[in-house]
N, C-alpha and C positions, 0 to 999 in steps of 0.2 A: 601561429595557431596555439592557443593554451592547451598546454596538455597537467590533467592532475597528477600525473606522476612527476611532473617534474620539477610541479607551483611548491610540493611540500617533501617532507621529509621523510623516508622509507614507512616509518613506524607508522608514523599519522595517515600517509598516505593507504598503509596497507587497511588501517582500521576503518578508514571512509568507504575503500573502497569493500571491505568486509558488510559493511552495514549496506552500503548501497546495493550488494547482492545478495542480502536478506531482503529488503525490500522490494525485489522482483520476483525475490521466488514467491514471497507471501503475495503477491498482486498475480501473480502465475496460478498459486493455488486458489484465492479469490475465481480468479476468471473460469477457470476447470469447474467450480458448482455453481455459476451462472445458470446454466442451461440446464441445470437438473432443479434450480430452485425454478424457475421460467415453468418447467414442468408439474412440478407440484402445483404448483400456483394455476394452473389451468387445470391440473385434475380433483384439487379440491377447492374451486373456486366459490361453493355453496357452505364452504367450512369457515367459520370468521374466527372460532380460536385456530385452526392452521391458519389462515392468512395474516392473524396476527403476530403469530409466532415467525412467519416470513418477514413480517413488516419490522419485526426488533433485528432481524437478521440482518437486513440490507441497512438497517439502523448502525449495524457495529461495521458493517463495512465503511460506512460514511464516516462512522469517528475513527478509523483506521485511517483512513485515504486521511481525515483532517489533521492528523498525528503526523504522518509521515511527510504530507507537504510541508507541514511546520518545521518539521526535523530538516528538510530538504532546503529550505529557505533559512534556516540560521547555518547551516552549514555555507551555503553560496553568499551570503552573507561576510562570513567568516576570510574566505578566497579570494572577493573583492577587497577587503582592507589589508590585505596581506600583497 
């Protein structure tokens, strides 16, 4: 079984795995105002500047989530040629 700690080297390894849990806390904290945005979004449903203001919101989530899979995929990228 592959294990990351043992493919790389203390340092490198400790910084992957640093970053890798930034990016669950930030996916953590995403998920926690899901359901308060869900709410808004149904109690000012007659409102199109709040629902646009929603709409750029779940926008920067999307280019988060397309950042970090980037980031995720050159790093395993990285692990396979090594």
């Amino acid at each position: 079984m592959f294990s990351l700690t043992t493919a790389l080297p203390g340092k490198i390894t400790s910084d992957y795995l640093n970053a890798f849990d930034k990016l669950l806390d930030a996916y953590g904290r995403i998920a926690e105002t899901l359901p308060r945005l869900k709410n808004l979004a149904e109690a000012f449903k007659d409102s199109p500047a709040l629902l646009t203001k929603l709409a750029l919101y779940y926008a920067e989530i999307l280019e988060f989530h397309r950042r970090a899979y980037k980031f995720i995929r050159r790093k395993c990228k990285y692990l396979d040629s090594s």
